[in-house]
C-alpha positions as CSV (number, residue, x, y, z in Angstrom):
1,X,-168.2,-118.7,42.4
2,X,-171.7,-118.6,43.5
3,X,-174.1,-116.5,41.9
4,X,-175.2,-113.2,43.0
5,X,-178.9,-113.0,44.5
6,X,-180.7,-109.6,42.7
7,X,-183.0,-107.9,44.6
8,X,-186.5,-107.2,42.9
9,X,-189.5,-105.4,44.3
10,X,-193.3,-105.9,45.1
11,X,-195.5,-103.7,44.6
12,X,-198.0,-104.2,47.5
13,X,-200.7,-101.2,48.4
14,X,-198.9,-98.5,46.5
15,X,-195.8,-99.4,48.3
16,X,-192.5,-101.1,47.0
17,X,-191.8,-103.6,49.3
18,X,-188.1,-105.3,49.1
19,X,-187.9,-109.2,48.4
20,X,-185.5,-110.5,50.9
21,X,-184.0,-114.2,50.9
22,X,-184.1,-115.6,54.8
23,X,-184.0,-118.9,56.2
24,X,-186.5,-119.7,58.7
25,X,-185.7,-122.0,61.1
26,X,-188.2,-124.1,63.3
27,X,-187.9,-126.3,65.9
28,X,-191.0,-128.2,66.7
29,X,-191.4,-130.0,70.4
30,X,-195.3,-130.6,70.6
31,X,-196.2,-132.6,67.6
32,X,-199.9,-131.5,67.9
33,X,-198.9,-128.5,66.2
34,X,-198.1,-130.2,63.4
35,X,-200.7,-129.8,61.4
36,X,-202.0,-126.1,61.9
37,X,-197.9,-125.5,61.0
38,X,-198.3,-127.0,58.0
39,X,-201.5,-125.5,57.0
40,X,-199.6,-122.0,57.6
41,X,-196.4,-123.1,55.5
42,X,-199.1,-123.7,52.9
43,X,-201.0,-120.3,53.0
44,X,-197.4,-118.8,52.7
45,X,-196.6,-121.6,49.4
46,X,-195.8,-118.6,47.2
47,X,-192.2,-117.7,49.4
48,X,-190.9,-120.6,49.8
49,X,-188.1,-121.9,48.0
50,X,-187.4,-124.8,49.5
51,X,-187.9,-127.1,52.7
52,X,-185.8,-129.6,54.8
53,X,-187.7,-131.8,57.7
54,X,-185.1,-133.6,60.3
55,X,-186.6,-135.9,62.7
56,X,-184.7,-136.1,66.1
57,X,-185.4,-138.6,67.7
58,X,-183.5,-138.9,71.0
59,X,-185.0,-135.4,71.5
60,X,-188.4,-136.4,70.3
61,X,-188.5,-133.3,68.1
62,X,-188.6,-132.1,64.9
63,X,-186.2,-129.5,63.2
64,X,-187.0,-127.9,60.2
65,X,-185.5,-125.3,57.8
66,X,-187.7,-123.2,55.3
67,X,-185.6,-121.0,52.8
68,X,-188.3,-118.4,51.4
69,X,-188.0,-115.3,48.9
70,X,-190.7,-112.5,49.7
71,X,-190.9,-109.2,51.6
72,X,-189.4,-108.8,55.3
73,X,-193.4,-108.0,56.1
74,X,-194.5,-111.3,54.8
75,X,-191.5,-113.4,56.3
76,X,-192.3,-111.6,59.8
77,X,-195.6,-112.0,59.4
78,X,-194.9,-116.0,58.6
79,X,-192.4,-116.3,61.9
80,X,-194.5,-114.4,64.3
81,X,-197.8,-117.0,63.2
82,X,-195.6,-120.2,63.8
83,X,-193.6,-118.6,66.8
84,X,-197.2,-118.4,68.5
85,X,-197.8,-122.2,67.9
86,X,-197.5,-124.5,71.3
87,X,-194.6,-125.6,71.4
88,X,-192.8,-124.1,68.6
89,X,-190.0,-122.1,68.2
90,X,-189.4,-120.2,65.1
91,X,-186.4,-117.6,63.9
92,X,-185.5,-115.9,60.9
93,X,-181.9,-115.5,59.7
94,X,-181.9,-112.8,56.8
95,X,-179.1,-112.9,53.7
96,X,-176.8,-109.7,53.6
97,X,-177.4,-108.0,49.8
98,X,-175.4,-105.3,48.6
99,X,-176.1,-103.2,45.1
């Protein structure tokens, strides 16, 4: 049985903000991007979990997966900044949570 995720809170501006776990997926097609995507993945450090890098080569493109814990503000804010990278394409996939 795998463990439940609990749901805690952030307390940003006077506001409770919801931690939400999402995966963010990436796909990257223009390797000159590589390095301003890595310098965002850094500024946002404090969210993620954990991260898997899969070359494909016959492709010649990257995929990668980025599981992060935060607020649905912060993860948007994270997608929309690597979405608007050349030649990346970037999606969020939320977890369901229930009380």
């Amino acid at each position: 049985m795998m463990p439940r995720c609990e749901i805690t809170h952030i307390f940003f501006g006077g506001k409770v903000l919801e931690e939400r776990v999402a995966v963010i997926s990436i796909i990257v097609e223009d390797t000159d991007s590589t390095t301003r995507l890595n310098s965002l993945l850094h500024d946002y450090s404090r969210f993620i979990i954990g991260r898997m890098g899969i070359p494909y080569r016959p492709k010649n493109i990257n995929i990668i997966s980025v599981a992060v814990v935060a607020d649905s503000d912060s993860i948007n804010a994270l997608t929309g900044a690597i979405g608007r990278l050349k030649g990346v394409t970037c999606k969020a996939t939320y977890a369901k949570t229930s009380d």
